[in-house]
PQR file of N, CA, C, O and H, with PARSE charges and radii, in Angstrom:
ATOM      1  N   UNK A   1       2.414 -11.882  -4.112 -0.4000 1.5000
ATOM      2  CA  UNK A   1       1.161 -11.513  -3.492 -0.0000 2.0000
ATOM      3  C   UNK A   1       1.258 -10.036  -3.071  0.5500 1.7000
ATOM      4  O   UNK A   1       2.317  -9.510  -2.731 -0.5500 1.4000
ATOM      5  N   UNK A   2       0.118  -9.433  -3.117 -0.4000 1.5000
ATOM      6  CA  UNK A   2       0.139  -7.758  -2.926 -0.0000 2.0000
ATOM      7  C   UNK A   2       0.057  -7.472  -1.294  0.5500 1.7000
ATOM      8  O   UNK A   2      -0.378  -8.142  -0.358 -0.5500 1.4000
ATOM      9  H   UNK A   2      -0.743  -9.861  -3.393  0.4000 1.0000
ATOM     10  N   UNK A   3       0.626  -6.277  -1.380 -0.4000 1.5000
ATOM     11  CA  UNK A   3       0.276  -5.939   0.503 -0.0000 2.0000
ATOM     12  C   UNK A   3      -0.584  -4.761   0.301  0.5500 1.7000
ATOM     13  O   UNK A   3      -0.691  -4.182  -0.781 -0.5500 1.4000
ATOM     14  H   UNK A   3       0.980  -5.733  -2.140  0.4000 1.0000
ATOM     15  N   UNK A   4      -1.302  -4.370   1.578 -0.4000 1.5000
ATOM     16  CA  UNK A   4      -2.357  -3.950   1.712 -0.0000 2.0000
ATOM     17  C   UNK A   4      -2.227  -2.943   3.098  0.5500 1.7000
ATOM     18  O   UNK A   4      -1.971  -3.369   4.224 -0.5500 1.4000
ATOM     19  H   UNK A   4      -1.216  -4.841   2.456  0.4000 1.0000
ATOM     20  N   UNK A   5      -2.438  -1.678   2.786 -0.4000 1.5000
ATOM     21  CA  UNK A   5      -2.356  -0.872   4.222 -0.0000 2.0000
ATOM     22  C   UNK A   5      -3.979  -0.791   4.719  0.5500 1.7000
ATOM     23  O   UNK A   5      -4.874  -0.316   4.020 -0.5500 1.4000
ATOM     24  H   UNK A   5      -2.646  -1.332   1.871  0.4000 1.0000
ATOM     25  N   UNK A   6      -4.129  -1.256   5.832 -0.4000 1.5000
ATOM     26  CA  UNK A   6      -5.277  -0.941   6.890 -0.0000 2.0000
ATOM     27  C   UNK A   6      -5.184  -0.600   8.133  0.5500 1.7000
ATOM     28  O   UNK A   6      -4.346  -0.980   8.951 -0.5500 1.4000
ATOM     29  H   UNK A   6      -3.401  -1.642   6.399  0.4000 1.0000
ATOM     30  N   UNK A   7      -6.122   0.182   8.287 -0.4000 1.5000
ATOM     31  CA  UNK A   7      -6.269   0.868  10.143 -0.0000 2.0000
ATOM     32  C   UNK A   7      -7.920  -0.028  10.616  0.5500 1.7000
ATOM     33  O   UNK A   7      -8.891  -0.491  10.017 -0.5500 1.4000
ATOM     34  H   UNK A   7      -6.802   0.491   7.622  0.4000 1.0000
ATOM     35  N   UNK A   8      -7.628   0.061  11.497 -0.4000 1.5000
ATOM     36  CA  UNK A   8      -8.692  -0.658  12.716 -0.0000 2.0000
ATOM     37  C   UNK A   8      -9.930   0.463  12.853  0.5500 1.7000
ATOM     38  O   UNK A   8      -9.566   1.639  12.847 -0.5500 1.4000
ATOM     39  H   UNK A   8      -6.840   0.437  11.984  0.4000 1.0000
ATOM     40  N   UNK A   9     -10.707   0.317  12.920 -0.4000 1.5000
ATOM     41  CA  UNK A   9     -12.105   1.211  13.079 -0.0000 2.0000
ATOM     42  C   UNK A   9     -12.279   0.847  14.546  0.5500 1.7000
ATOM     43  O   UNK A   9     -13.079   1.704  14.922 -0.5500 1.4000
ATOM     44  H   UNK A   9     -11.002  -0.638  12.925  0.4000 1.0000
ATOM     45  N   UNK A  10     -12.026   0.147  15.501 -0.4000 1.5000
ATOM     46  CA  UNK A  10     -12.077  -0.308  16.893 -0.0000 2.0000
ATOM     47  C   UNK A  10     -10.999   0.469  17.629  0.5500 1.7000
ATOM     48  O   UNK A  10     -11.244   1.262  18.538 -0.5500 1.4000
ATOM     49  H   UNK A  10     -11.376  -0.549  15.195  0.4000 1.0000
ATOM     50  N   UNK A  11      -9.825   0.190  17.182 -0.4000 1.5000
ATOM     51  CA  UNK A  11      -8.829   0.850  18.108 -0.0000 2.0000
ATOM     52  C   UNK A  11      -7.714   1.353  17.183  0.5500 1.7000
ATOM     53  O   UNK A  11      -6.646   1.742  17.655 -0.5500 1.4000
ATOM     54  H   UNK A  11      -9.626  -0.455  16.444  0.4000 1.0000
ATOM     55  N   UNK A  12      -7.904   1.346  16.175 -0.4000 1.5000
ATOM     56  CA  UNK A  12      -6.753   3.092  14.975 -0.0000 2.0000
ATOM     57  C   UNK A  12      -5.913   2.305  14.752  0.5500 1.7000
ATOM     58  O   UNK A  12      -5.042   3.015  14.250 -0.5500 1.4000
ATOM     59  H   UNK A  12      -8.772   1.030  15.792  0.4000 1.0000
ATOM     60  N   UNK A  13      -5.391   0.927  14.772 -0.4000 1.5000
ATOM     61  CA  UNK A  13      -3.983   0.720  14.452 -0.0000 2.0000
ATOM     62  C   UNK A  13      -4.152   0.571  12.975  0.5500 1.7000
ATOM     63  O   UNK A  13      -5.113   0.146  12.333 -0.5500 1.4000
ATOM     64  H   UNK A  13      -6.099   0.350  15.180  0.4000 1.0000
ATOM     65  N   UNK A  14      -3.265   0.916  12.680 -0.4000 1.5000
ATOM     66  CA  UNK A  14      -2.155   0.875  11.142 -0.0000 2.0000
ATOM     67  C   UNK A  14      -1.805  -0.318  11.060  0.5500 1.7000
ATOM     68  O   UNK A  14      -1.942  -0.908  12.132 -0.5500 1.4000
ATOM     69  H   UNK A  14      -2.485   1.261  13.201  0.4000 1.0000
ATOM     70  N   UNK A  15      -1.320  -1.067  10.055 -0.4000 1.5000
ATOM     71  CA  UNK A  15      -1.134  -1.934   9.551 -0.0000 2.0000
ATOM     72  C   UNK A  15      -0.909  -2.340   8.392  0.5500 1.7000
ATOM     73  O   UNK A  15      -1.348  -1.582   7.527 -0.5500 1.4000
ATOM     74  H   UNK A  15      -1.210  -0.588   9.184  0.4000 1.0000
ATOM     75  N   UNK A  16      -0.173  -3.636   7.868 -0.4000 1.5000
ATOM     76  CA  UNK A  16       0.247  -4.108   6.402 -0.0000 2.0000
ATOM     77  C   UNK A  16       0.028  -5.307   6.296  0.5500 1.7000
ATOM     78  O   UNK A  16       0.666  -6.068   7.023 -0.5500 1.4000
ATOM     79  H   UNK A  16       0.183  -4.252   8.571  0.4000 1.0000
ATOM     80  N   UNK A  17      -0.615  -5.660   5.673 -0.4000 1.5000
ATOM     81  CA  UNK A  17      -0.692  -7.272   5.379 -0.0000 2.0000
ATOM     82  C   UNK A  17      -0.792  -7.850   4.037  0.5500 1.7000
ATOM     83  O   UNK A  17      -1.502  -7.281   3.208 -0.5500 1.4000
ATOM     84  H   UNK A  17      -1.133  -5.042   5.083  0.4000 1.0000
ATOM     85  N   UNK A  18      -0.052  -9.100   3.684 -0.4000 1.5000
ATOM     86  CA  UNK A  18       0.260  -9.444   2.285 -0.0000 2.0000
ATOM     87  C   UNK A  18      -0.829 -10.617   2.548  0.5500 1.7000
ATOM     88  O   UNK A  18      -0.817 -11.397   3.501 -0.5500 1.4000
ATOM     89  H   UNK A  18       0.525  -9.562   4.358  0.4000 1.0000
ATOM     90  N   UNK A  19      -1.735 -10.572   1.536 -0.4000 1.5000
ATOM     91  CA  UNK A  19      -2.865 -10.800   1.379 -0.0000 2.0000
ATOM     92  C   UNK A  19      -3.520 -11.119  -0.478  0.5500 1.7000
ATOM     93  O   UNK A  19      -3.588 -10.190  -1.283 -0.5500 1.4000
ATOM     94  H   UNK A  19      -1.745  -9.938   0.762  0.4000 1.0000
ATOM     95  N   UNK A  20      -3.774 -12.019  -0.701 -0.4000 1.5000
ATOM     96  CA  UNK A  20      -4.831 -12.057  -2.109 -0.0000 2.0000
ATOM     97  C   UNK A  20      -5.442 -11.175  -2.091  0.5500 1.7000
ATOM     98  O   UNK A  20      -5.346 -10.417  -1.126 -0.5500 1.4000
ATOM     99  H   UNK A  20      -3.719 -12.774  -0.047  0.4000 1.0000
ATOM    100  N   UNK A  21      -6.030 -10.990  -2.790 -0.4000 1.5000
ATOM    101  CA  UNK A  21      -7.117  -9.651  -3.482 -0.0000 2.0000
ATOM    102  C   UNK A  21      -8.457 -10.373  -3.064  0.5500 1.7000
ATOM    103  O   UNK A  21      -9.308  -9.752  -2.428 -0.5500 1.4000
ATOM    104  H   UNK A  21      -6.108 -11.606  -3.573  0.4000 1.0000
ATOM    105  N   UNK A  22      -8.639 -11.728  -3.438 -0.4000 1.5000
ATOM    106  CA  UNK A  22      -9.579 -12.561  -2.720 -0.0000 2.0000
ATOM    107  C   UNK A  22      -9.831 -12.239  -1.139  0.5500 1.7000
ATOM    108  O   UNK A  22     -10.949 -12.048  -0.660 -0.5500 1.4000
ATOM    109  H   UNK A  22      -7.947 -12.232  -3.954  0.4000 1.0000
ATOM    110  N   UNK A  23      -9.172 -12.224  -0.747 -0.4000 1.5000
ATOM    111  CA  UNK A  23      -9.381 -12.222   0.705 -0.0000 2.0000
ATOM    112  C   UNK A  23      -9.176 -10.913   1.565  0.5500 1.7000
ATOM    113  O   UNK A  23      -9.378 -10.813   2.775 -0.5500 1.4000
ATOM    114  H   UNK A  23      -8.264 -12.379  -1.137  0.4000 1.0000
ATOM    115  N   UNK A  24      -8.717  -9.887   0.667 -0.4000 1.5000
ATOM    116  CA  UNK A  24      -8.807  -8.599   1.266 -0.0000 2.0000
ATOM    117  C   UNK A  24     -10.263  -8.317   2.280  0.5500 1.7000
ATOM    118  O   UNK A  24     -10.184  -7.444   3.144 -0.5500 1.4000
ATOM    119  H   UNK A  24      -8.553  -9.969  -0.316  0.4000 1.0000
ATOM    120  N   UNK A  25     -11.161  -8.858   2.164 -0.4000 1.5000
ATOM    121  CA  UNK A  25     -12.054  -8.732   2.882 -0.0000 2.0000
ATOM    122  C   UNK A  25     -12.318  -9.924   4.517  0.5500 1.7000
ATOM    123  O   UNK A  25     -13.155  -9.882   5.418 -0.5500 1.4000
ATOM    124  H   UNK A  25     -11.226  -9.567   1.461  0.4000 1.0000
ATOM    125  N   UNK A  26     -11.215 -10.805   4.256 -0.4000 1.5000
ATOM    126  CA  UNK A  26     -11.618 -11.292   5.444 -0.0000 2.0000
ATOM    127  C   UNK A  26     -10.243 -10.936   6.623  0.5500 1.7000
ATOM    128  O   UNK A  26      -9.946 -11.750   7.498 -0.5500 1.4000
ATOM    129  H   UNK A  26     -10.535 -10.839   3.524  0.4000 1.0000
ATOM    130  N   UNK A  27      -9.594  -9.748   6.470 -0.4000 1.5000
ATOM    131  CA  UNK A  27      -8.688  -9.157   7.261 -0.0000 2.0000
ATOM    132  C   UNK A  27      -9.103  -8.968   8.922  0.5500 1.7000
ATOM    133  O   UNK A  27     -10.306  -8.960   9.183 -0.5500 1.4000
ATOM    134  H   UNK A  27      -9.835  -9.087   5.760  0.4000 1.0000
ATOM    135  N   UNK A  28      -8.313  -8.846   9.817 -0.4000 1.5000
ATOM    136  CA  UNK A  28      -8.683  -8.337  10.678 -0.0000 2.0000
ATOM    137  C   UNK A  28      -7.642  -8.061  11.337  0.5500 1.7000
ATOM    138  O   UNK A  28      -6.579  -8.616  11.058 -0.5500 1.4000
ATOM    139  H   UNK A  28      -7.336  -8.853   9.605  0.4000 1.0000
ATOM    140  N   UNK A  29      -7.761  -6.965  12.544 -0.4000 1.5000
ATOM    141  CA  UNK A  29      -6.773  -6.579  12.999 -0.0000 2.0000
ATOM    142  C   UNK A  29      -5.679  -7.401  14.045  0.5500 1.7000
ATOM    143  O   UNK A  29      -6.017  -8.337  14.769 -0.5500 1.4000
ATOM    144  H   UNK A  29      -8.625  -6.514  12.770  0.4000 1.0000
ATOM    145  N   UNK A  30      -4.402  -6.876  13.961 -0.4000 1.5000
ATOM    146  CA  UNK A  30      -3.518  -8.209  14.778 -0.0000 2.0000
ATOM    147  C   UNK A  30      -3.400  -7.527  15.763  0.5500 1.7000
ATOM    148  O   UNK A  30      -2.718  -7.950  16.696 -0.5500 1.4000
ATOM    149  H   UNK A  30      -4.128  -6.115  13.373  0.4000 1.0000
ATOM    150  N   UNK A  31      -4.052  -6.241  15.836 -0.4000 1.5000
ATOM    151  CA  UNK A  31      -3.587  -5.568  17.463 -0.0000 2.0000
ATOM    152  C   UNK A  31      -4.454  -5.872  18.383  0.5500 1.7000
ATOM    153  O   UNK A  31      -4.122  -6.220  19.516 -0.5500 1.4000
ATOM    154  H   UNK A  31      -4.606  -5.897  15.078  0.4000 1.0000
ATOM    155  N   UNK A  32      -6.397  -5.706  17.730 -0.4000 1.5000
ATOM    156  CA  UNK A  32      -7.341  -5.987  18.770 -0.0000 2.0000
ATOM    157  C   UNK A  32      -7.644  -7.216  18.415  0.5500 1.7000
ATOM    158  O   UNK A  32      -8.140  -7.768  19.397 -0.5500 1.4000
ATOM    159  H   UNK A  32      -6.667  -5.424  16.809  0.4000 1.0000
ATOM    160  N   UNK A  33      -7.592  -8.048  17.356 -0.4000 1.5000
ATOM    161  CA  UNK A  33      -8.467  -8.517  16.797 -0.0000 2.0000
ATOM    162  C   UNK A  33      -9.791  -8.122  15.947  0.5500 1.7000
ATOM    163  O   UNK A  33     -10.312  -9.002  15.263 -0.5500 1.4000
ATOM    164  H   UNK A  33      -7.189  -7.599  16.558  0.4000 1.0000
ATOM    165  N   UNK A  34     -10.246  -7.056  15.969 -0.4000 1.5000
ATOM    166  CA  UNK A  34     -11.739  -6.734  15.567 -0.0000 2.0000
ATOM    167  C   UNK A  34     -11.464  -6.767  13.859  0.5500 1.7000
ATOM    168  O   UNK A  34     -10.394  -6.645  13.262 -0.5500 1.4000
ATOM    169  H   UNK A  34      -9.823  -6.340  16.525  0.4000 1.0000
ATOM    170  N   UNK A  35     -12.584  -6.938  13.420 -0.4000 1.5000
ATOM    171  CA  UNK A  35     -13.017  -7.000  12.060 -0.0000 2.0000
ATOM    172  C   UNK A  35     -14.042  -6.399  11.289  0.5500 1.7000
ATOM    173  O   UNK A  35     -14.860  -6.973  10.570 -0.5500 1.4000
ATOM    174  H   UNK A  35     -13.453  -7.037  13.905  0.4000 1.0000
ATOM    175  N   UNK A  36     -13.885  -4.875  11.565 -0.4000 1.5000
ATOM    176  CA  UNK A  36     -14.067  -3.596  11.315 -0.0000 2.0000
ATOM    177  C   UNK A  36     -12.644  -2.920  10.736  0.5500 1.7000
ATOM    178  O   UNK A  36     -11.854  -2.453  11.555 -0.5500 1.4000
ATOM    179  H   UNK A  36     -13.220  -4.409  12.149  0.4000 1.0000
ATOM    180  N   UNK A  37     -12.378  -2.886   9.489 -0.4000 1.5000
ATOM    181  CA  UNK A  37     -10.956  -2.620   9.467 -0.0000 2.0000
ATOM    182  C   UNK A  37     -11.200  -1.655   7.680  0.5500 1.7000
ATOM    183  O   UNK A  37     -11.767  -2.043   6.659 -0.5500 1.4000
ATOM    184  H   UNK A  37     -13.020  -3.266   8.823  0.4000 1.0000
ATOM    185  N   UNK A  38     -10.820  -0.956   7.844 -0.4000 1.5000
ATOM    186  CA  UNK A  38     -10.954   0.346   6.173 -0.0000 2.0000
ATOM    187  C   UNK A  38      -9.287   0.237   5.161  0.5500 1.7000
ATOM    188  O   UNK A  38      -8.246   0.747   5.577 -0.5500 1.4000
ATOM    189  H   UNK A  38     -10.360  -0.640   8.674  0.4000 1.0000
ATOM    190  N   UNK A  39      -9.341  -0.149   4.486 -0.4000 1.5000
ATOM    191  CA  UNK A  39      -8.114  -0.117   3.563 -0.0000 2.0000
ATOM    192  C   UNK A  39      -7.907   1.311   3.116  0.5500 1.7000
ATOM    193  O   UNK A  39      -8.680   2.071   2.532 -0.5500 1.4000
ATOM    194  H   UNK A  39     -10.187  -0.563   4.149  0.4000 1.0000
ATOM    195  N   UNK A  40      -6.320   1.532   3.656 -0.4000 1.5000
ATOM    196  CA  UNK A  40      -5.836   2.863   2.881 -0.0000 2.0000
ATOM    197  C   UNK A  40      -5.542   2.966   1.294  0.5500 1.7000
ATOM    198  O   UNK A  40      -5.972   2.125   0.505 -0.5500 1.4000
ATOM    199  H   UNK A  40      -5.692   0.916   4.130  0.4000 1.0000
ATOM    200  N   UNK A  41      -5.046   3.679   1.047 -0.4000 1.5000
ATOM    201  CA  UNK A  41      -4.898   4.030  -0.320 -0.0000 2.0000
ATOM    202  C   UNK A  41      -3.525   4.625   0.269  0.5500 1.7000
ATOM    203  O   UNK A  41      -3.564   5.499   1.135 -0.5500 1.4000
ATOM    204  H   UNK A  41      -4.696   4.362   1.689  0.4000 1.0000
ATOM    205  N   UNK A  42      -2.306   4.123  -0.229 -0.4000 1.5000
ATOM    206  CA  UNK A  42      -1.052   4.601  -0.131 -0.0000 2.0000
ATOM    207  C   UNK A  42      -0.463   4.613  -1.615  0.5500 1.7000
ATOM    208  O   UNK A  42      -0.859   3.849  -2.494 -0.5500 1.4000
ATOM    209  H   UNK A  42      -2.273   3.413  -0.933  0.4000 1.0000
ATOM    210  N   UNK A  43       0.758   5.793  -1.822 -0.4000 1.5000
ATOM    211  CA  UNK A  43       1.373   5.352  -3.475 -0.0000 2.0000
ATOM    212  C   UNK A  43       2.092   4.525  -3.398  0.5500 1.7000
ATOM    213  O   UNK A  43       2.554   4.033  -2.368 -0.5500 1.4000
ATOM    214  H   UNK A  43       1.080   6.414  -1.108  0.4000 1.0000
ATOM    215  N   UNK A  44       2.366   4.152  -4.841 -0.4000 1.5000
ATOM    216  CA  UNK A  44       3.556   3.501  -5.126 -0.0000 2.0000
ATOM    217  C   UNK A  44       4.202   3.703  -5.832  0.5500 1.7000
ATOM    218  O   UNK A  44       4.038   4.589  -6.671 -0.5500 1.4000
ATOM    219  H   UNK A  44       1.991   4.552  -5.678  0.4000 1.0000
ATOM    220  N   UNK A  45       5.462   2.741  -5.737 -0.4000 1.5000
ATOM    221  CA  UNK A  45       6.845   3.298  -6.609 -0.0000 2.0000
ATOM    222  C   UNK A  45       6.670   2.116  -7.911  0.5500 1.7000
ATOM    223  O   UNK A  45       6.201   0.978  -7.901 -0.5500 1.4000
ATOM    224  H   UNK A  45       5.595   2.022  -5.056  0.4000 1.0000
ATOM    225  N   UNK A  46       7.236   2.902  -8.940 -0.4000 1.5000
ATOM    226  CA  UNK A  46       7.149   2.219 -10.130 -0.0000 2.0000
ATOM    227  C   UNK A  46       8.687   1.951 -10.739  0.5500 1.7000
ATOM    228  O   UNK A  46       9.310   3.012 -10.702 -0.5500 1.4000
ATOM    229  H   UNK A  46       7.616   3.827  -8.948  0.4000 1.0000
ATOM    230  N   UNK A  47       9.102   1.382 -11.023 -0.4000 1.5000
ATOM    231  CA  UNK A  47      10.357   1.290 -11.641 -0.0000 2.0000
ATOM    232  C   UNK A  47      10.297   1.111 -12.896  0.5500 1.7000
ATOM    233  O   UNK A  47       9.651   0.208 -13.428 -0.5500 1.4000
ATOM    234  H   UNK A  47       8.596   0.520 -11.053  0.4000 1.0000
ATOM    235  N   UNK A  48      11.107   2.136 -13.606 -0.4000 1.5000
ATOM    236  CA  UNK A  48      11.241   1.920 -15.319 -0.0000 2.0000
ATOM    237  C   UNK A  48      12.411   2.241 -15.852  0.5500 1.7000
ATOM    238  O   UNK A  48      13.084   3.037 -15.198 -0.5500 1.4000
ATOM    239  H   UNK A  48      11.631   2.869 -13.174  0.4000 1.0000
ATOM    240  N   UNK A  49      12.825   1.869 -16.805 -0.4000 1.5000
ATOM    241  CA  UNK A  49      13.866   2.073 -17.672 -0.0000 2.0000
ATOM    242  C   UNK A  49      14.823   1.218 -17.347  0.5500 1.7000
ATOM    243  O   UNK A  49      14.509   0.288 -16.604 -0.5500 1.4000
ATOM    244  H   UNK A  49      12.278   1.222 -17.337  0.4000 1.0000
ATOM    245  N   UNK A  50      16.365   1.343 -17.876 -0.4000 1.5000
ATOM    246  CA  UNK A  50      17.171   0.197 -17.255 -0.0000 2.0000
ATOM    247  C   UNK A  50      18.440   0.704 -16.741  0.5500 1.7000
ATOM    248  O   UNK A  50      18.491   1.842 -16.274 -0.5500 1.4000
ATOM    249  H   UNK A  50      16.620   2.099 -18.480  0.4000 1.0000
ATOM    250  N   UNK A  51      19.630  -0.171 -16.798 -0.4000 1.5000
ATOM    251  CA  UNK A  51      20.808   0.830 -15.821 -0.0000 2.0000
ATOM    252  C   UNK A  51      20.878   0.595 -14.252  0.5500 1.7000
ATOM    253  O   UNK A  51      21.910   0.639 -13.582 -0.5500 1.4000
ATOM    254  H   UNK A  51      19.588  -1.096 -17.178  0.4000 1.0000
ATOM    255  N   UNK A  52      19.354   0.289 -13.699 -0.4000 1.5000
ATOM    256  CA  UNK A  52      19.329   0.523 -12.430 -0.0000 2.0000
ATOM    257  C   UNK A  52      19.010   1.470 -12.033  0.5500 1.7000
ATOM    258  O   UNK A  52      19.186   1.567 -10.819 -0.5500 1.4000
ATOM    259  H   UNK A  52      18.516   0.253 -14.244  0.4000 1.0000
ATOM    260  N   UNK A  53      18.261   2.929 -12.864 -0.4000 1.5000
ATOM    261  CA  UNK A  53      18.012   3.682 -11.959 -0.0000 2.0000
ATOM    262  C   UNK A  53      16.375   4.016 -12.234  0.5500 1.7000
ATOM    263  O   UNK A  53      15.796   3.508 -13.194 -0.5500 1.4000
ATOM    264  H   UNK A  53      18.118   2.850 -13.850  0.4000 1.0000
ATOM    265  N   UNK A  54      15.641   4.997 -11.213 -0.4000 1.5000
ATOM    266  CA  UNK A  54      14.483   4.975 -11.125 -0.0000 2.0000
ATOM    267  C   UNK A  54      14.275   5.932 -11.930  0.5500 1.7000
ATOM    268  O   UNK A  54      15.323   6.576 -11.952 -0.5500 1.4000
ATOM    269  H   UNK A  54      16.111   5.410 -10.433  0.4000 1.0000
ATOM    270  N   UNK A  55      13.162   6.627 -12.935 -0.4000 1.5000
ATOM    271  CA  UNK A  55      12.630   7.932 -13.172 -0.0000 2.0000
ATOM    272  C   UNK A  55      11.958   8.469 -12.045  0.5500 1.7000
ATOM    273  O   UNK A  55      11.250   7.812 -11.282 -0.5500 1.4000
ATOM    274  H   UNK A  55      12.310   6.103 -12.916  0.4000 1.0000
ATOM    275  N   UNK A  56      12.207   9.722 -11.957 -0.4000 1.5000
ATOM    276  CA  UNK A  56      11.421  10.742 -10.384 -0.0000 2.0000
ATOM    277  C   UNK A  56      10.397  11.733 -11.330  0.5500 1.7000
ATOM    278  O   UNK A  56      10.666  12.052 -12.488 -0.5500 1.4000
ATOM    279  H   UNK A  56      12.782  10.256 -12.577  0.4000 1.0000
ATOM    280  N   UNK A  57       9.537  12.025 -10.814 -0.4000 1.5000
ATOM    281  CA  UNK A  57       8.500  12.750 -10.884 -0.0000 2.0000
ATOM    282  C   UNK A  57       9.669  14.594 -11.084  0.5500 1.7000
ATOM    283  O   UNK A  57      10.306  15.357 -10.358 -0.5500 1.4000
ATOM    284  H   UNK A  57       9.319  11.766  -9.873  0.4000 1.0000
ATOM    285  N   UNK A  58       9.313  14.450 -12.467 -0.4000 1.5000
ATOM    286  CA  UNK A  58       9.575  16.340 -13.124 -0.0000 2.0000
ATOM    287  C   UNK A  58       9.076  17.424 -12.241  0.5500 1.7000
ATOM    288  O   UNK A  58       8.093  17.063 -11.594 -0.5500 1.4000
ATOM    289  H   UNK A  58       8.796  13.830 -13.056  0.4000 1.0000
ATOM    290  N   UNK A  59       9.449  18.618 -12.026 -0.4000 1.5000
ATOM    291  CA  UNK A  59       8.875  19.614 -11.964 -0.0000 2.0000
ATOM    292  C   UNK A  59       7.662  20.168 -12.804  0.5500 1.7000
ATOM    293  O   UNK A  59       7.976  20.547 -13.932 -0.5500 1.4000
ATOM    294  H   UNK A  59      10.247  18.911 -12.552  0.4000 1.0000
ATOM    295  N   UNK A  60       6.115  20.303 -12.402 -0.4000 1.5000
ATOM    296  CA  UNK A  60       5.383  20.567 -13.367 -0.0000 2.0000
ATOM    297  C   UNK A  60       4.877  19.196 -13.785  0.5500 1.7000
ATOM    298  O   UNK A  60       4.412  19.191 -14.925 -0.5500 1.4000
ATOM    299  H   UNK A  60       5.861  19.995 -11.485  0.4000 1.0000
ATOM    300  N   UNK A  61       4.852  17.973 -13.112 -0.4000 1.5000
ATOM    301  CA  UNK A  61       4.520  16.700 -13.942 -0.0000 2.0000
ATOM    302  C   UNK A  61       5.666  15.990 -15.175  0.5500 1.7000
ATOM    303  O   UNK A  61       6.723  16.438 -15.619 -0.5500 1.4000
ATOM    304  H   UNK A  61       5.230  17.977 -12.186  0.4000 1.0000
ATOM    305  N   UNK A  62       5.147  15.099 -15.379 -0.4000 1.5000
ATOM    306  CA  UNK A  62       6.006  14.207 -15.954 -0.0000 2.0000
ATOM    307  C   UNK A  62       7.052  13.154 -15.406  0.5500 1.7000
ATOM    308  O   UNK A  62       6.923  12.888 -14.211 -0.5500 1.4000
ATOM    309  H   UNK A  62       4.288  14.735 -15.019  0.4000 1.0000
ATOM    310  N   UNK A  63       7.944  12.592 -16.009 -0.4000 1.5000
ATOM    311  CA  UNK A  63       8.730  12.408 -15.341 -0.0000 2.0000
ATOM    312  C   UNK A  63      10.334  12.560 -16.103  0.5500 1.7000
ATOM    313  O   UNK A  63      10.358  12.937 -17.275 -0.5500 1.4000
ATOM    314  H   UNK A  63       8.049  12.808 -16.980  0.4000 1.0000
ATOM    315  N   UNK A  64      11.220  12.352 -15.618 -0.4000 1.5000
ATOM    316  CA  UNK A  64      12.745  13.297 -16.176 -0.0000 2.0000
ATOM    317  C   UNK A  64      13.192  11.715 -16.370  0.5500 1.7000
ATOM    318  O   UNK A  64      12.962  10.685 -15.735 -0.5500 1.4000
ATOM    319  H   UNK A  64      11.200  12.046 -14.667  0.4000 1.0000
ATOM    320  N   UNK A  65      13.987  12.050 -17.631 -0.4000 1.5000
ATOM    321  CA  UNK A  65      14.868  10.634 -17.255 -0.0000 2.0000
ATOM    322  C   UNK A  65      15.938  10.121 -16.298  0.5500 1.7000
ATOM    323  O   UNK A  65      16.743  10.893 -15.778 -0.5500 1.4000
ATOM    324  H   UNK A  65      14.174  12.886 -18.147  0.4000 1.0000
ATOM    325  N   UNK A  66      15.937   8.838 -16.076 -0.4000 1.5000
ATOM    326  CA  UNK A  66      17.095   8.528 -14.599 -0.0000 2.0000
ATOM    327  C   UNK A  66      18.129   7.704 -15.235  0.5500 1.7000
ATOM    328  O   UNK A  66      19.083   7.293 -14.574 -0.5500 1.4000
ATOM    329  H   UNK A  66      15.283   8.210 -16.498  0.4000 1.0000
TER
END
């Protein structure tokens, strides 16, 4: 199941919650309770290749092998 970063529109808290995609909308906050709440947009890490190690982001774009 995916997690999900949100802040509170009532009182600013931050937050993570692992959540369906279904139900991303019936969230609410665990600090006030209120249900006024905006989903961030954070990155993520991708893992590829094998060995165990990660590719990192190139100088200039791309990515270098790991």
């Amino acid at each position: 199941m995916p997690t999900y970063d949100f802040r509170c529109a009532q009182c600013g808290h931050k937050f993570t919650v692992m959540v369906s995609i279904s139900d991303k909308d019936k969230v609410s906050c665990p600090g006030c309770g209120g249900k006024n709440v905006e989903q961030l947009f954070t990155g993520c890490a991708v893992r590829t290749g094998s060995g165990g190690s990660c590719d990192i982001p190139a100088t200039g774009g791309g990515f270098s092998g790991g």
